[in-house]
C-alpha positions as a Markdown table, in Angstrom:
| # | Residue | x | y | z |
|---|---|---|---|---|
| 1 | Unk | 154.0 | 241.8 | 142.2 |
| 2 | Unk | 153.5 | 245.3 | 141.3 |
| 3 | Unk | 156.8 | 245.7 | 139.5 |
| 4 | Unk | 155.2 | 243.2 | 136.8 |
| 5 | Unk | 151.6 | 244.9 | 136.7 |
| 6 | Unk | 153.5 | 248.2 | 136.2 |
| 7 | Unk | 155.6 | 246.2 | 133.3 |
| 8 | Unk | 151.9 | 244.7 | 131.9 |
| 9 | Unk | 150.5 | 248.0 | 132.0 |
| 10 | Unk | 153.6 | 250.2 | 130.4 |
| 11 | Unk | 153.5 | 246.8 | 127.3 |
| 12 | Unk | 149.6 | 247.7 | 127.0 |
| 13 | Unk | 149.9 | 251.3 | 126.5 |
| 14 | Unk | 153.0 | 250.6 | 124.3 |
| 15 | Unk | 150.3 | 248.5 | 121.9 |
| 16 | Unk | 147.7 | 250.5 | 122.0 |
| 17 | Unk | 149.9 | 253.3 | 120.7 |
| 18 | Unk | 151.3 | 251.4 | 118.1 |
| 19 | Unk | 148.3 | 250.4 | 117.2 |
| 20 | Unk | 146.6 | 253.7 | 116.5 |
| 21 | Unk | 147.2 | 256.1 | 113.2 |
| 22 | Unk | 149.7 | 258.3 | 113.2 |
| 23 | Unk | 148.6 | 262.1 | 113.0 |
| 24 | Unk | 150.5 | 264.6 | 111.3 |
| 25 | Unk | 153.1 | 265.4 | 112.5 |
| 26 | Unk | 154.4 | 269.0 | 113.8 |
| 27 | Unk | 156.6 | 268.4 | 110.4 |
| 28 | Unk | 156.1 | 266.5 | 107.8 |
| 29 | Unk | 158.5 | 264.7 | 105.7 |
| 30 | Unk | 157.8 | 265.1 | 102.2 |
| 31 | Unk | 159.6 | 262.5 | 100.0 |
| 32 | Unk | 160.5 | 263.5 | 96.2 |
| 33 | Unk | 162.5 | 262.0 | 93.4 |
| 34 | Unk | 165.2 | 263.5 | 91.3 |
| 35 | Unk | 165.3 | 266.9 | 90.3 |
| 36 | Unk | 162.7 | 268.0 | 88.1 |
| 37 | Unk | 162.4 | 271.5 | 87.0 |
| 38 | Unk | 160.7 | 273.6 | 87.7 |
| 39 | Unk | 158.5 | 271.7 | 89.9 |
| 40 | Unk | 161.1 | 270.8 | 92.2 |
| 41 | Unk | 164.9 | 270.7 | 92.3 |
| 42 | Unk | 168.4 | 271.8 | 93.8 |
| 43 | Unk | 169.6 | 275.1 | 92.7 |
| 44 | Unk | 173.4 | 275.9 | 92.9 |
| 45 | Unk | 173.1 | 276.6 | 96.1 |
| 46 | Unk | 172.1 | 273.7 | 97.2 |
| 47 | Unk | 168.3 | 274.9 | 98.2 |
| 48 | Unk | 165.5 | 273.8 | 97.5 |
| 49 | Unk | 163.4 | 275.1 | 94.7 |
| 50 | Unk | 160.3 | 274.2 | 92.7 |
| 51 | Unk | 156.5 | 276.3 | 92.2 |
| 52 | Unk | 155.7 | 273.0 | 93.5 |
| 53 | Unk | 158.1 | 273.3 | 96.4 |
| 54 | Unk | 156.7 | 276.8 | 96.8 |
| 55 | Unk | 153.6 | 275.9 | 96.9 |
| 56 | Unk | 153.5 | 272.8 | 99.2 |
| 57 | Unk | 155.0 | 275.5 | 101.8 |
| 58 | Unk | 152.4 | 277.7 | 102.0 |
| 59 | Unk | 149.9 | 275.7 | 102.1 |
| 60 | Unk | 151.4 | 273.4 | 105.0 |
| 61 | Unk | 151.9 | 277.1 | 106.5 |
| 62 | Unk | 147.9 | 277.9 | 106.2 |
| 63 | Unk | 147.5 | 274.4 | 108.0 |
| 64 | Unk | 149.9 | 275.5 | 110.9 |
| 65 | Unk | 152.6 | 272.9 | 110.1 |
| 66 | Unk | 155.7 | 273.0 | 108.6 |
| 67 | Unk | 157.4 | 269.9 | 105.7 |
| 68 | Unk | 160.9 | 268.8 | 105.3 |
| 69 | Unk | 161.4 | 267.4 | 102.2 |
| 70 | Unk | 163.6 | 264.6 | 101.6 |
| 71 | Unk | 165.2 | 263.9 | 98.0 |
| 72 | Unk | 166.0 | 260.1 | 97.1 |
| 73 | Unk | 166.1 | 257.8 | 94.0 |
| 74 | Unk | 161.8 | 258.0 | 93.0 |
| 75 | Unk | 161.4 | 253.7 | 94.0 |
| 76 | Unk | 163.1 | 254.6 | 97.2 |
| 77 | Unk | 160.4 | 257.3 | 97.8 |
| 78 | Unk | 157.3 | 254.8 | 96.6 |
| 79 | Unk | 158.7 | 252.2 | 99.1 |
| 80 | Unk | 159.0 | 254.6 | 102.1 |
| 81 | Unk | 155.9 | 256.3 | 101.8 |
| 82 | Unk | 154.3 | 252.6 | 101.4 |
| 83 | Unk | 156.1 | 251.3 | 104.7 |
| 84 | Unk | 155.3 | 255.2 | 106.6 |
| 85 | Unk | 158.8 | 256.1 | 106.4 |
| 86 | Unk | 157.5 | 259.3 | 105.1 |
| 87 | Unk | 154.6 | 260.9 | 105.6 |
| 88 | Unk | 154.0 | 262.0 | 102.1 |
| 89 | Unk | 155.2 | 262.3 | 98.6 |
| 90 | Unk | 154.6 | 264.7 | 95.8 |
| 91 | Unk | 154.2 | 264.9 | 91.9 |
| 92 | Unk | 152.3 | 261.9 | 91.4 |
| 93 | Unk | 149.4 | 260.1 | 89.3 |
| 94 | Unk | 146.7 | 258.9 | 90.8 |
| 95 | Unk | 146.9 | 255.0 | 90.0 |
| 96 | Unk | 145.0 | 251.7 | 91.2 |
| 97 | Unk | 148.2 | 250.5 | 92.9 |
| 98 | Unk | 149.0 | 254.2 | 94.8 |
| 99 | Unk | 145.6 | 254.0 | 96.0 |
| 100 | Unk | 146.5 | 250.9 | 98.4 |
| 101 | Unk | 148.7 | 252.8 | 100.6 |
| 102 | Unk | 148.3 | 256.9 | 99.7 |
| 103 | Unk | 145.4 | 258.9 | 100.3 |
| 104 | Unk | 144.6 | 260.9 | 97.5 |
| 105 | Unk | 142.4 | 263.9 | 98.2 |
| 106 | Unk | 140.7 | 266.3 | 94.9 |
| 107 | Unk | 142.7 | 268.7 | 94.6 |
| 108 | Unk | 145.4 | 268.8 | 91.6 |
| 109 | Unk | 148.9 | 269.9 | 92.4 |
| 110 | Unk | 149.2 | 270.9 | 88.4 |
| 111 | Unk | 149.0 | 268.9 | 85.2 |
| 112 | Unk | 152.1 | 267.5 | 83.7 |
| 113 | Unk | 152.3 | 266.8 | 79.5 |
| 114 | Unk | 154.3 | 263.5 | 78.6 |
| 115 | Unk | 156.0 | 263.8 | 75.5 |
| 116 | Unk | 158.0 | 261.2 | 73.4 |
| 117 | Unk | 161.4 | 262.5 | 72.5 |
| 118 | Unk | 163.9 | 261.2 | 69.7 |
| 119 | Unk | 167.1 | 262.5 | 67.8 |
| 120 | Unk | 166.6 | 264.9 | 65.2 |
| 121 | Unk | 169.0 | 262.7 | 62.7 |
| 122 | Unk | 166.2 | 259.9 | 62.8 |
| 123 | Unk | 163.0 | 259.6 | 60.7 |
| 124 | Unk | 161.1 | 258.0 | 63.8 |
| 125 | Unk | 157.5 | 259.7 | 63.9 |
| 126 | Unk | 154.4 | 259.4 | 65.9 |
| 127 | Unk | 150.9 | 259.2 | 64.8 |
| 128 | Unk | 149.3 | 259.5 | 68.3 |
| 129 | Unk | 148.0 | 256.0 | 68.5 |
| 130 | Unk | 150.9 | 254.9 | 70.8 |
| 131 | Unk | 150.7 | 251.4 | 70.2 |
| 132 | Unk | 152.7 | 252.1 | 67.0 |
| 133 | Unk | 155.7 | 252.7 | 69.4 |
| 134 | Unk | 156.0 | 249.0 | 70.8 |
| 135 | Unk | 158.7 | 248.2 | 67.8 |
| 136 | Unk | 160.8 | 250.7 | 68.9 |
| 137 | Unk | 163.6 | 250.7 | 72.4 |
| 138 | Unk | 161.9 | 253.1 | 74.8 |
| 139 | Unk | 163.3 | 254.5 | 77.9 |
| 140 | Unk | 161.6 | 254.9 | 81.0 |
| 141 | Unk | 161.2 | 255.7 | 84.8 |
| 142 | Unk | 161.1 | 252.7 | 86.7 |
| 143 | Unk | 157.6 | 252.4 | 88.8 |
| 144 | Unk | 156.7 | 256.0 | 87.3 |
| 145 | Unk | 153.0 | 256.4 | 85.8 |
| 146 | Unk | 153.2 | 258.2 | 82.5 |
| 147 | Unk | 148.6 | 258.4 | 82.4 |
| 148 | Unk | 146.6 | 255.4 | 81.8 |
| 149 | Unk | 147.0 | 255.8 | 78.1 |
| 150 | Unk | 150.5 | 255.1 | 78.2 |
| 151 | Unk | 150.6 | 252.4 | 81.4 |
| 152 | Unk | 147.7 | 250.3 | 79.2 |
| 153 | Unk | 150.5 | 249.7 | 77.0 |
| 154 | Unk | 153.0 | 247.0 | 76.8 |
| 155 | Unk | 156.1 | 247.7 | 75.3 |
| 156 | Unk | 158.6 | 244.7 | 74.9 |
| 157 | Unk | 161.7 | 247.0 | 74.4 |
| 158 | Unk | 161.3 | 249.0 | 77.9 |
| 159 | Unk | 164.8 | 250.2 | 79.0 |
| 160 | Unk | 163.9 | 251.2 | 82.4 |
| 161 | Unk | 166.5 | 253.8 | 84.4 |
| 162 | Unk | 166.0 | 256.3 | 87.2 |
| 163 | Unk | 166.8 | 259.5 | 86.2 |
| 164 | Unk | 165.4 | 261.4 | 82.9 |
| 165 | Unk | 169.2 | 262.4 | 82.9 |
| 166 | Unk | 169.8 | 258.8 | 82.5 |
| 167 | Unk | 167.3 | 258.9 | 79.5 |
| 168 | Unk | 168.7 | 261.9 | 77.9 |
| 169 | Unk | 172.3 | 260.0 | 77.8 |
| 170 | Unk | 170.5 | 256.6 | 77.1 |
| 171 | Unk | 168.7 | 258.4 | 73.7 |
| 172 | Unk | 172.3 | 260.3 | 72.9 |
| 173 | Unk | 174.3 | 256.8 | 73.4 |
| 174 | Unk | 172.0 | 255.4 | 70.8 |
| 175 | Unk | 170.8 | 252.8 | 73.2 |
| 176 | Unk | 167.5 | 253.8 | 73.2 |
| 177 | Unk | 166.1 | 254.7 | 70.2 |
| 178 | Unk | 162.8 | 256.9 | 71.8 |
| 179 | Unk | 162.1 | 258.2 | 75.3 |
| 180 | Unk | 159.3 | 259.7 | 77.0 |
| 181 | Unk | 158.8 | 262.2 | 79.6 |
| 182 | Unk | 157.7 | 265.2 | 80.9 |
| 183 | Unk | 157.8 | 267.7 | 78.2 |
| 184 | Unk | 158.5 | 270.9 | 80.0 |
| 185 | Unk | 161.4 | 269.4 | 82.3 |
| 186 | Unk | 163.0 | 267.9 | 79.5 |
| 187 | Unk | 163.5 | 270.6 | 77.3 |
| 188 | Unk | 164.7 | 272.6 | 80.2 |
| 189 | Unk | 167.5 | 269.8 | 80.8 |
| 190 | Unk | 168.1 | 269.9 | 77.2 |
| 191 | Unk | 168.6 | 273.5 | 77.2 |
| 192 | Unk | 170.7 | 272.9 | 80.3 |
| 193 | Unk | 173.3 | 270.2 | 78.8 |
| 194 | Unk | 173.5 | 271.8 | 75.3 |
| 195 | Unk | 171.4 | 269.4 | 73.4 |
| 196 | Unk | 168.4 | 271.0 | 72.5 |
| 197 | Unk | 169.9 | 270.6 | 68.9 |
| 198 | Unk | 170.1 | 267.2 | 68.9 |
| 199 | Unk | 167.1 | 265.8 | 70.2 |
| 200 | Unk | 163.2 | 266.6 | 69.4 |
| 201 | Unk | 160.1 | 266.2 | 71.1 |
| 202 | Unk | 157.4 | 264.5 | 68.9 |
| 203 | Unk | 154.2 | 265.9 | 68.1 |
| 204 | Unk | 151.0 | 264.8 | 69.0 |
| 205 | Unk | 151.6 | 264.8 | 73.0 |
| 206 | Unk | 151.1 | 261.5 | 74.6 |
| 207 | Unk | 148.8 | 262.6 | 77.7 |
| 208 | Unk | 148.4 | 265.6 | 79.8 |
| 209 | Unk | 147.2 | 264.1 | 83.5 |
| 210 | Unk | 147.0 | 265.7 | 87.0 |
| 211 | Unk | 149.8 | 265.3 | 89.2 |
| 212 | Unk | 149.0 | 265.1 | 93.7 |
| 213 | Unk | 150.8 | 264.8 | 96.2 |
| 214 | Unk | 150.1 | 261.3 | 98.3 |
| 215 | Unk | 149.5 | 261.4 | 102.0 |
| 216 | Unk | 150.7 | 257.9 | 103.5 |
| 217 | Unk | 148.0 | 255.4 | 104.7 |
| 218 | Unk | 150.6 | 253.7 | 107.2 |
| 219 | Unk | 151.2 | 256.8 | 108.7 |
| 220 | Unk | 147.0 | 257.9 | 109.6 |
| 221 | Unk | 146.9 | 260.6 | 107.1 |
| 222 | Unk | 143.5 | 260.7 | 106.0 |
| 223 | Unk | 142.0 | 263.3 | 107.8 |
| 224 | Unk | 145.1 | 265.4 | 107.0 |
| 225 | Unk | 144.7 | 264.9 | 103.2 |
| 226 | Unk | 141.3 | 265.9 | 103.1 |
| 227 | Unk | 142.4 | 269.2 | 105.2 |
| 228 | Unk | 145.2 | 269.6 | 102.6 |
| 229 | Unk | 143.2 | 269.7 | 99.9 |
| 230 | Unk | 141.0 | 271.7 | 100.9 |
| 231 | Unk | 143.8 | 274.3 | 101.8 |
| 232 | Unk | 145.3 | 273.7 | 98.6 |
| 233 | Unk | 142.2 | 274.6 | 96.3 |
| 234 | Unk | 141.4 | 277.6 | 98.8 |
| 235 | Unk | 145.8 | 278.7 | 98.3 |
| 236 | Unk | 145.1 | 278.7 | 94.5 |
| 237 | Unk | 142.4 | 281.5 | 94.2 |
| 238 | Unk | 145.1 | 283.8 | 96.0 |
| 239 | Unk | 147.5 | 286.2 | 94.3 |
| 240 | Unk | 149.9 | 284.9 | 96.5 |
| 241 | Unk | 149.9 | 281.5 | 94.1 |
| 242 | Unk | 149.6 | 283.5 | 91.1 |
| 243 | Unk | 153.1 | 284.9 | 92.4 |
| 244 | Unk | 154.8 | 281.9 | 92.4 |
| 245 | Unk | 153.3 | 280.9 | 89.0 |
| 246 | Unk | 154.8 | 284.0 | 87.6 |
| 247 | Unk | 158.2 | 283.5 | 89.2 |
| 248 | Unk | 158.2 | 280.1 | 87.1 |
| 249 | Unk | 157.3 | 282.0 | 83.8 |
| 250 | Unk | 153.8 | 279.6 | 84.0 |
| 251 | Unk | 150.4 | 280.4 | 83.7 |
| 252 | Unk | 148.3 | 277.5 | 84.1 |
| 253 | Unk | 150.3 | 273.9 | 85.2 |
């Protein structure tokens, strides 16, 4: 008889444990997408770099905890962080649909300009209303956010892939005939490929919009996203940040 109250008892503590939030962990998991410099990537070293990288570090540090971050294909990151797979993931818009299983505390990880990009042998040009670019075969991130402007729009010829190396090749190939993205990134794949001669960014911008990093709802991370914000604003009034901004060649992102 008591072998089965012990067995009762053990399946009720088992419950109730599953059944309360996860706290942070002593080290967090941080999920991010392809490589996307200079806010995060692999140099040739295989190491991980980024100001964002950087800064994520430090401010973990100030917190007392240490992040591992974890690179995979970027709908592979939404769906672990929505499942608690991972405990966060970074460089992301705020959005309705994020909002149902990140937390999202105030403070801004930087700002990130989308840009639409074409080859410089075409006469394709933008006015700034970005409706006028529905005609034309776009290529895009699949489940990224590009600002609400942008998301508010349907276009009918979206070529959806998963890297912006993907795009680069898809606008080259000719099988898109316009891409968008992140303005700084791209030229600096551009640059790094060679083919800063071939394609051109179009002016106006589309959007400039803060990018956060999203603390998992599945995993109890509210308390802990409030404290990293916090952290985060308090990191960015030190010279120590300023450091890392000048390492990057950036002044305000």
């Amino acid at each position: 008889m008591k072998k089965y109250v012990k067995q009762i008892l053990l399946c009720s503590l088992l419950l109730i444990a599953l059944a309360c939030p996860v706290q942070a962990a002593e080290k967090l998991i941080i999920v991010r997408g392809q490589d996307f410099p200079p806010y995060h990537y692999l140099d040739e070293k295989g190491v991980e770099k980024g100001f964002e990288i950087e800064i994520i570090i430090e401010v973990a540090r100030l917190l007392g905890t240490t992040v591992s971050f974890k690179q995979y294909p970027w709908s592979r990151c939404i769906n672990m962080v929505e499942k608690g797979y991972a405990d966060a993931m970074m460089n992301l818009f705020k959005t309705k649909n994020r909002e149902t299983f990140l937390h999202f505390d105030d403070s801004i990880l930087c700002y990130e300009t989308n840009t639409f990009f074409t080859l410089k042998t075409t006469n394709l040009s933008y006015s700034g209303d970005i409706k006028t670019m529905t005609a034309y075969k776009i290529g895009t991130i699949r489940n990224y956010s590009y600002g609400k402007r942008f998301d508010a729009v349907h276009f009918p010829l979206n070529y959806q892939m998963e890297t912006e190396q993907e795009l680069i090749k898809s606008l080259i190939n000719k099988r898109c005939e316009v891409i968008i993205g992140n303005n700084l990134t791209l030229q600096i794949l551009l640059n790094q490929t060679g083919l800063q001669d071939k394609i051109k960014a179009l002016k106006p911008d589309v959007s400039k919009d803060p990018l956060y990093i999203g603390f998992s709802k599945v995993r109890g991370h509210k308390a802990f996203s409030k404290a990293f914000s916090e952290k985060l604003n308090q990191f960015k009034t030190s010279e120590k940040y300023q450091k890392i901004l000048r390492a990057y060649a950036l002044e305000n992102p």
